[in-house]
N, C-alpha and C positions, 0 to 999 in steps of 0.2 A: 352298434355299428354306425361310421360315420359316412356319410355320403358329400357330393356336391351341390346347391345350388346358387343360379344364377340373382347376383345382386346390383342394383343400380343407382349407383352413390349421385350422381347428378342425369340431365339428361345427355348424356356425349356420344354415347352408342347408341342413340338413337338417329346419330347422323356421322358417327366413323364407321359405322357397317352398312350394307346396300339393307339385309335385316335385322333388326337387334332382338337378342331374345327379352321376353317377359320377365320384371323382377320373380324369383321363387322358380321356376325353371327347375328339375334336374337336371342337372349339365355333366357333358365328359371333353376329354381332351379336344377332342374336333378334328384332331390331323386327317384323320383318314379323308375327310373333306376334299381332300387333296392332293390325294394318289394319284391321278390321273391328271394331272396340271402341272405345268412348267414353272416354277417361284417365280423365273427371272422375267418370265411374262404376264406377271400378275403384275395392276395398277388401282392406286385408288383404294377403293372398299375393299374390292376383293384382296387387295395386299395388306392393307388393315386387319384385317378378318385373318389373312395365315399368320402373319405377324403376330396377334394378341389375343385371339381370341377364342374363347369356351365355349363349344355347339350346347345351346338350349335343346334339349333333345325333345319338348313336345312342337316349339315352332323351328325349328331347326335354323333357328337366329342366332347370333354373337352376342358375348357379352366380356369386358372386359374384365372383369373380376367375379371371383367366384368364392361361396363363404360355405364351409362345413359344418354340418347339422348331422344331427342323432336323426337314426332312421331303422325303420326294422326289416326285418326277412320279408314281409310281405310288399314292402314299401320295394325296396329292392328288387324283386320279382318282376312287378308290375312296370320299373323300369328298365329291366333288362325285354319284356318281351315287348314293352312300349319301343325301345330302339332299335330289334328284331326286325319292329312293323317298317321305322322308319327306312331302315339301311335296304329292304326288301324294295320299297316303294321308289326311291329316290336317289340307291345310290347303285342300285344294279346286283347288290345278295343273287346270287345264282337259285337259293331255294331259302327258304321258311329256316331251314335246319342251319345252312351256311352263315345264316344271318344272326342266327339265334346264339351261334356260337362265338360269332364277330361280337356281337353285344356283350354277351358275356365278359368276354375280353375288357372290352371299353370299361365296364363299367369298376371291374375286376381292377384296370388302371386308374379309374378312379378313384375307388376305396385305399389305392396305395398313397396319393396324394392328401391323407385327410390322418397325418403323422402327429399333427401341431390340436391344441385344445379347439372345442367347440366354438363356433361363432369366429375360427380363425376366418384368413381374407386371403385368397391366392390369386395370382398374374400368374400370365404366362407371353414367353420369347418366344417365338420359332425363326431359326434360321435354316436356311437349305446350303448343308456343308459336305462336298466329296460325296455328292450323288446322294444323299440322307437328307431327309427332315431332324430338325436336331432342337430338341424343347428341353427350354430351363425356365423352371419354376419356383416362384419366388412367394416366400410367405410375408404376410404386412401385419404389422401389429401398432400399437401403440405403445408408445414409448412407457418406461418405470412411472408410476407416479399417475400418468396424466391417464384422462379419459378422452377417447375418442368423439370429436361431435363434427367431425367435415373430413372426408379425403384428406386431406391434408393435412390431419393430424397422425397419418399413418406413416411415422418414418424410420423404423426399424427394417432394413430386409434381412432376407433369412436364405441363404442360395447359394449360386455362386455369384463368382464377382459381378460387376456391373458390366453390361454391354457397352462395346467400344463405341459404338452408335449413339449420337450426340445428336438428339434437335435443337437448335436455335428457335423458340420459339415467338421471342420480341421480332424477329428474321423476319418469320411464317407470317406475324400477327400484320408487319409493315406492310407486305406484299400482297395479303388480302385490301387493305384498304387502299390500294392507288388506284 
């Protein structure tokens, strides 16, 4: 059985999230983070964090990428009633039982993201489209041939098309320094 955790290729989510989760992390999607919040009033971290990011389910931090590992029925267990506790604690679970089955859920979504071989690498989009949260998930691999040793030798995606959404980041980079 494959599951998700969280991985941290440089230190960047240590400072695009208000929290980043710990490398190794079980992580799930995180939308639910966000039921109760308006996208279009989301700024900053918090927009970063809908935008991109995978809820670390023991620190309930972000984490930009996420990598699938072999894991067993026990392992799986422990993180479904590990996210039971959370969703109970912090996100308002009506009961133990409601929560237990929300997890489920999550993690259930999880295990459907985990399609591609061991040690794969996923992102994730979120936009808010026609009253919906709306996630597309993008698998990263390394190219034929070559071995992976920096982010940036991840340039296969696997999804759908590329988001219309363009950073200028030479822009970004000018504008910090004035």
């Amino acid at each position: 059985m494959k599951l998700l955790r969280t991985i941290r290729l440089d230190a960047s989510d240590t400072f695009v999230f208000d929290a980043a989760a710990e490398p190794g992390e079980w992580a799930v999607s995180g939308a639910f983070a966000f039921w109760d919040k308006d996208p279009a009033t989301l700024d900053g971290k918090k927009r970063a964090a809908f935008r991109s990011g995978f809820l670390g389910v023991n620190s309930l931090g972000w984490s930009t990428l996420v990598q699938i590992v072999e894991t067993t029925e026990a392992e799986r267990a422990i993180l479904v009633d590990l996210l039971a506790e959370q969703l109970a604690r912090h996100f308002g679970a009506p009961t133990i039982a409601a929560a237990k089955a929300a997890a489920e859920e999550e993690v259930a979504f999880a295990q459907s993201l985990c399609t591609v071989p061991l040690d794969g690498v996923i992102a994730v989009h979120r936009t808010f489209e026609d009253g919906a949260v709306r996630e597309t998930f993008r698998t990263l691999r390394p190219r034929e041939g070559l071995k992976p040793t920096r982010v940036f030798s991840f340039l296969e995606v696997e999804g759908e098309d590329e988001s219309s959404e363009q950073i200028d980041l030479a822009t970004l980079a000018e504008r910090e320094h004035k």
